[in-house]
N, CA, C and O of each residue as an XYZ file, in Angstrom:
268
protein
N      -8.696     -6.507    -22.397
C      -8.652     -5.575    -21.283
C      -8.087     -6.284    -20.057
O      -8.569     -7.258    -19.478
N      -6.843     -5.529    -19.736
C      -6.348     -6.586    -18.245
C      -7.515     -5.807    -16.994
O      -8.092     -4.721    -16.943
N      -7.474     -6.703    -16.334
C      -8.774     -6.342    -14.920
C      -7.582     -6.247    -13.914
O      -6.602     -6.993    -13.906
N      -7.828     -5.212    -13.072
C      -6.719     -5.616    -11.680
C      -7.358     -5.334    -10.477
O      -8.094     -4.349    -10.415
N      -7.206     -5.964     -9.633
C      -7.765     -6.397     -7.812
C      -7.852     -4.561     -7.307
O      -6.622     -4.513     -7.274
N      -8.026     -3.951     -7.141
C      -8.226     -2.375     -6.201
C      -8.308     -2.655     -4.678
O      -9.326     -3.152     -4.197
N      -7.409     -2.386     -4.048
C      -7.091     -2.386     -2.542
C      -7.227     -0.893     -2.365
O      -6.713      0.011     -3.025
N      -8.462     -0.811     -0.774
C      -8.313      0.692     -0.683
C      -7.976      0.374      1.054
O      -8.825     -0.298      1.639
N      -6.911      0.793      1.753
C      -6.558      0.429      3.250
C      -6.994      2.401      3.612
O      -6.300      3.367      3.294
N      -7.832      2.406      4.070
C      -8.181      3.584      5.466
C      -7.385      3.355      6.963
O      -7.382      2.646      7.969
N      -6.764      4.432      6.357
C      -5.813      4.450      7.876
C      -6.188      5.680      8.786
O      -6.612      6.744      8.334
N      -6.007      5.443      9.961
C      -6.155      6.888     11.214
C      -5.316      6.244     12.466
O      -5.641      5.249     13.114
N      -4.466      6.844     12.593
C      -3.026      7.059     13.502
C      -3.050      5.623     13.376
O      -3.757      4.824     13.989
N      -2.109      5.393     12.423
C      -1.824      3.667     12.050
C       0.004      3.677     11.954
O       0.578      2.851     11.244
N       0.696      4.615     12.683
C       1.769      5.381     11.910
C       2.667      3.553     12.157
O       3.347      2.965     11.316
N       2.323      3.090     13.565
C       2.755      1.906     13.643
C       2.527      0.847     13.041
O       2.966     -0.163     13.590
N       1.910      0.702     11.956
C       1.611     -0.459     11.414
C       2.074     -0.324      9.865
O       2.345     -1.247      9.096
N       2.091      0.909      9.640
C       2.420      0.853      8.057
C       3.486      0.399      7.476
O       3.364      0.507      6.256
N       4.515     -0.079      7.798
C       5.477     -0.901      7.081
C       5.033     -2.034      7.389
O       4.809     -2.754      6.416
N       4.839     -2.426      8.288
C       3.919     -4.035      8.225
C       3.120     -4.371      7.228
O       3.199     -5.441      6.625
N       2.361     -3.536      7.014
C       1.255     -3.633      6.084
C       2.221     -3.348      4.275
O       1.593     -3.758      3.298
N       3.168     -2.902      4.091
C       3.645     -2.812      3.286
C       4.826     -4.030      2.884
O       5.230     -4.539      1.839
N       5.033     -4.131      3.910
C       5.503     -6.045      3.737
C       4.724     -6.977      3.694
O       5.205     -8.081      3.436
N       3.194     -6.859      3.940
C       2.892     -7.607      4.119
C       2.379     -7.434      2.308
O       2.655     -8.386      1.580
N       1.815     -6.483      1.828
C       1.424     -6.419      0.263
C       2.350     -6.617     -0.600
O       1.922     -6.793     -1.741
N       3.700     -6.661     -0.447
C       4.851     -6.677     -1.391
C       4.876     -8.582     -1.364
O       5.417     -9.210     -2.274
N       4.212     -9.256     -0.192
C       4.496    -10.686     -0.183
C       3.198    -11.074     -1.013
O       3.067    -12.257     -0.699
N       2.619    -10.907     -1.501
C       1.083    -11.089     -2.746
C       1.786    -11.486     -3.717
O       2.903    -11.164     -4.122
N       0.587    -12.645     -4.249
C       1.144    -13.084     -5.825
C       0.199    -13.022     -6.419
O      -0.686    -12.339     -5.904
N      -0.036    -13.524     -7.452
C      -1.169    -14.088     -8.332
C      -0.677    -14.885     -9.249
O       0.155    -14.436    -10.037
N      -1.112    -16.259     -9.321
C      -0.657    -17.239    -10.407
C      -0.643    -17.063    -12.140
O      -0.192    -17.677    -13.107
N      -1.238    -16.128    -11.936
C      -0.924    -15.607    -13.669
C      -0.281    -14.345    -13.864
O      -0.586    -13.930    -14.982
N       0.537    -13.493    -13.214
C       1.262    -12.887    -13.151
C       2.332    -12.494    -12.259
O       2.209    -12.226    -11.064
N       3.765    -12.482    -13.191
C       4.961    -12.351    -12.433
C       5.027    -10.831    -11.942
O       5.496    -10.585    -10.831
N       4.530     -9.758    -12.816
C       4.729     -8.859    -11.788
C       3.703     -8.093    -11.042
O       2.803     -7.652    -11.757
N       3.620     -7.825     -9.755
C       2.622     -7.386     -8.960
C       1.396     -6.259     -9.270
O       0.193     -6.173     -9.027
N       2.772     -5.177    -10.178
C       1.915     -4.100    -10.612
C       0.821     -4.259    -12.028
O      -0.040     -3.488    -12.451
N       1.237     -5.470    -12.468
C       0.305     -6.041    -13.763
C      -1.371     -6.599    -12.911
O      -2.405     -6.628    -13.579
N      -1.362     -6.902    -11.758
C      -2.543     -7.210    -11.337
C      -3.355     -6.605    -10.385
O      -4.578     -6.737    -10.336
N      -2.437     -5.711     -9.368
C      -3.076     -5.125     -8.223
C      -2.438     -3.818     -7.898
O      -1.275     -3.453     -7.724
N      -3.811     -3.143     -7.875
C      -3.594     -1.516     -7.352
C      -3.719     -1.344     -6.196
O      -4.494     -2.122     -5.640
N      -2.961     -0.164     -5.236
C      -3.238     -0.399     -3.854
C      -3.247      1.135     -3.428
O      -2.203      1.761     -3.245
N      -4.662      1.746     -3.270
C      -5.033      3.003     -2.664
C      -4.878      2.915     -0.941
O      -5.337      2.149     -0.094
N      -3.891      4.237     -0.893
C      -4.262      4.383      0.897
C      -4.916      5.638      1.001
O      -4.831      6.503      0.129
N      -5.588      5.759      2.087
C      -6.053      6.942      2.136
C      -5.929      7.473      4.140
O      -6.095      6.663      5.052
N      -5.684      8.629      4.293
C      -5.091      9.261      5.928
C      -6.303      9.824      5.877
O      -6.646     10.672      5.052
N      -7.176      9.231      7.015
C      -8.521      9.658      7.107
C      -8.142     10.870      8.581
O      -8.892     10.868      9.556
N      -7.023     11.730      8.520
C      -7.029     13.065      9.241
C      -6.273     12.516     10.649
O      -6.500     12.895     11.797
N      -5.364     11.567     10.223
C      -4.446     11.283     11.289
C      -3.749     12.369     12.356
O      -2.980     13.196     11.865
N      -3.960     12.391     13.621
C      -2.923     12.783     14.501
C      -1.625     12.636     14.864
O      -0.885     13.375     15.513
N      -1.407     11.303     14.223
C       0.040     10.779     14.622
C       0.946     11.433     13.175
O       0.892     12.444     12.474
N       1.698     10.286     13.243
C       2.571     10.481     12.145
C       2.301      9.554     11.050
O       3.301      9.040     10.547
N       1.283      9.266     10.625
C       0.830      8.061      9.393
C       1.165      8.489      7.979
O       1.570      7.780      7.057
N       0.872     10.027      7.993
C       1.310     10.485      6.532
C       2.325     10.929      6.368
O       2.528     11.488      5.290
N       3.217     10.879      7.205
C       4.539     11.290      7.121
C       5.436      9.358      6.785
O       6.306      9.162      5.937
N       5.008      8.563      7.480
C       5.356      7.589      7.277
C       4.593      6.958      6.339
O       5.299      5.963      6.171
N       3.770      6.829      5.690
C       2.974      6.788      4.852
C       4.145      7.105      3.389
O       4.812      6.342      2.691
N       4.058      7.795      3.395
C       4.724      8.770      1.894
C       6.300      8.636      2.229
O       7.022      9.268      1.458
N       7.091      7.755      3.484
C       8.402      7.626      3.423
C       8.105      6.589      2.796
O       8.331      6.658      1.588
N       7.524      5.300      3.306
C       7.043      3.728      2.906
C       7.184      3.950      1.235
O       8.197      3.683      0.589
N       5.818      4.549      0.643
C       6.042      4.721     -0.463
C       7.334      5.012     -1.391
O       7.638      4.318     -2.361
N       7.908      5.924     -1.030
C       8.940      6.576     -1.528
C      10.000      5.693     -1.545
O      10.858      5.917     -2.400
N      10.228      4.312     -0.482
C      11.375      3.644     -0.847
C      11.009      2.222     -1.631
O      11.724      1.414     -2.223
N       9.151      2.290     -1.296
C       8.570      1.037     -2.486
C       8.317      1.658     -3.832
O       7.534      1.072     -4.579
N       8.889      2.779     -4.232
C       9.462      3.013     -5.150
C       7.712      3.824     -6.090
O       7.472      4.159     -7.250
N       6.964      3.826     -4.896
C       5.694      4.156     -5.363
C       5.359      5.728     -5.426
O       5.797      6.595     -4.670
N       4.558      5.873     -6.410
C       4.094      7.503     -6.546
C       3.639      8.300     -5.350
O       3.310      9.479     -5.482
């Protein structure tokens, strides 16, 4: 059974930080695996943002190629 790390980031009007934070998870390793998605899952969740977080949120995703 592979085990993998679960990241859950709670965001509220974070609209400025979320590519940061998405460079900053794409720079993660783990010494026993070459690819990222073999070890770590990464939940966000828009705890009812005012700004624009889920709009930038789901662009971020969309060009890290994520669901």
């Amino acid at each position: 059974m592979q085990v993998k790390i679960t990241v859950l980031f709670l965001l509220y009007n974070a609209s400025q930080y979320v590519h940061g934070l998405f460079e900053a998870i794409a720079l993660q390793r783990h010494p026993d695996h070459d690819q990222q998605q073999d070890w770590l899952e990464v939940l966000f969740m828009d705890n009812g943002s005012t700004d624009e977080t889920g709009r930038v949120l789901a662009e971020a995703m969309e060009a890290a190629g994520s669901p």
